[in-house]
Structure formats: structure tokens, C-alpha cells
C-alpha positions in Angstrom: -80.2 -8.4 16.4 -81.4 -5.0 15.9 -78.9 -4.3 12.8 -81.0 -7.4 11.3 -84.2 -6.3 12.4 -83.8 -2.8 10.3 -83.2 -3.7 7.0 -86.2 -3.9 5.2 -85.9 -6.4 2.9 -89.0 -6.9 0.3 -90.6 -9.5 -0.8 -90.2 -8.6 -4.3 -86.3 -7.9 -3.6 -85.0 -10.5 -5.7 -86.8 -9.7 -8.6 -85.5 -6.2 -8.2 -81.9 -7.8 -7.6 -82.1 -9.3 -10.9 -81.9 -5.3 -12.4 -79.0 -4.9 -9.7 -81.1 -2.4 -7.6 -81.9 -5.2 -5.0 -82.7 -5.1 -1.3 -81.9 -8.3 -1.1 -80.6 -10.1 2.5 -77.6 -11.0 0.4 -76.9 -7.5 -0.4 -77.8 -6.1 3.4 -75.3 -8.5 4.6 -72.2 -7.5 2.5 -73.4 -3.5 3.5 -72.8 -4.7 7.2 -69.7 -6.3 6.4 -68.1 -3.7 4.2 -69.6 -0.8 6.9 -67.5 -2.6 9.2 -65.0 -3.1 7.1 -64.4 0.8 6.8 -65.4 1.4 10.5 -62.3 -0.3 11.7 -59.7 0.9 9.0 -60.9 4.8 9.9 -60.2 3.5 13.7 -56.8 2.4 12.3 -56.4 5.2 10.3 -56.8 7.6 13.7 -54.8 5.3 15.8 -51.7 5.5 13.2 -52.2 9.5 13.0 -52.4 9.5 16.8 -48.5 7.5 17.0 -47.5 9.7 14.3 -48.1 12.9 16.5 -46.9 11.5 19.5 -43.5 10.5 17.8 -43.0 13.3 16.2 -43.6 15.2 20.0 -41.6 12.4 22.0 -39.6 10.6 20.1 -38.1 12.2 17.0 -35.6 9.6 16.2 -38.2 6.8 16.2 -40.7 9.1 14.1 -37.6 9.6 11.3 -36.8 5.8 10.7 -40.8 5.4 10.4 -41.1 7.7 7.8 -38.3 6.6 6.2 -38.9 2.8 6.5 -42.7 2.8 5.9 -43.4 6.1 3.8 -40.4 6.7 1.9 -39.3 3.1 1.3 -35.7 3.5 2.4 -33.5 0.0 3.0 -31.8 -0.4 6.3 -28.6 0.6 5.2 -30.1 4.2 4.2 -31.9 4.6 7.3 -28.6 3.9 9.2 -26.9 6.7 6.8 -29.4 8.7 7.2 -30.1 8.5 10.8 -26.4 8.1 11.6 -26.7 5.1 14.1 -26.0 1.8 14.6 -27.5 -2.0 13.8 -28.0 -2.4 17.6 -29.7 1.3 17.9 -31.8 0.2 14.8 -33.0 -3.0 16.2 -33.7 -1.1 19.5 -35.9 1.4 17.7 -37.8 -1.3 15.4 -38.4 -3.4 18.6 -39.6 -0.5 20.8 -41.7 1.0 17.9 -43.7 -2.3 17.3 -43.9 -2.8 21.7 -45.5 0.7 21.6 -47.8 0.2 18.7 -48.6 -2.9 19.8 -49.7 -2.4 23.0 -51.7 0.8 22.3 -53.8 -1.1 20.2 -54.3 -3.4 22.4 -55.8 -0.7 24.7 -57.9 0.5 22.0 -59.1 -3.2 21.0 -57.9 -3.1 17.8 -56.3 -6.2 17.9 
């Protein structure tokens, strides 16, 4: 209620809106959606950057297939080439990655 009660909106907004340089409750209202919009991918954005480091810290075999799955693109074939492991030890890794991401967030209420 106090977001709403802030906005000044004018009585002579939508005339103003007309020229597109309204104050209008239409345009307060996508503001507040698009701020939070670009609140919660910046929280994402961290969150990723914080896995990232602790990966590369804890985990370094986890932290290669990521970058090779997500950033470079690679198919599963490559990454089991390239990582020399297994189908089993890949499945291991995808299923502990998304455990670890997923309950993280969770913590951080980002899902």
C-alpha cells in the first residue's frame, strides 16, 4: 500500500499520456512490474555467480560440464570426451547439480 500511495499520479495525466510523457496509473503499474521484474533477475543473476564460485572452489568437475553444457553449448557426447567420464558419472553430476541449485534457492526464496 505505500508503493501505491507514492506515485503521484495527476489529474491531467492522461492528457499528458496521449504525448507519451504520462504519469498515468497504467504507466506506474507496469514501472512496478518491470522494477520487479529486474529486482529478481539481478537476485538470480548473484545467486548463479555465487554457484559458479563455489563450484569452481568445491567441485571442479561439476563447474567444467556447466560451462560446457550451458555456456559453451557442448552435446553430451563432447562433455563425456571432454570430461573423460561415464553416462552414469554424467547423470550423477546433472542430478546433483540441479539438487544443489535447487535447494539453494529455495533458501534464498527464489523459487
Amino acid at each position: 500500500m505505500q508503493i501505491i500511495d507514492s506515485i503521484n499520479v495527476s489529474s491531467r495525466s492522461w492528457i499528458k499520456s496521449l504525448k507519451g510523457i504520462g504519469n498515468t496509473t497504467e504507466d506506474q503499474v507496469i514501472k512496478l512490474i518491470e522494477d520487479n521484474l529486474i529486482k529478481e533477475y539481478k537476485q538470480w543473476q548473484v545467486f548463479i555467480k555465487k554457484i559458479l564460485a563455489f563450484l569452481y572452489k568445491h567441485s571442479t568437475i561439476t563447474h567444467k560440464f556447466l560451462v560446457l553444457k550451458y555456456f559453451k553449448k557442448f552435446k553430451d557426447e563432447d562433455i563425456l570426451k571432454s570430461l573423460k567420464i561415464d553416462s552414469k558419472a554424467l547423470i550423477s553430476i546433472k542430478s546433483n547439480l540441479l539438487a544443489l541449485i535447487y535447494e539453494n534457492a529455495q533458501k534464498r526464496d527464489l523459487i
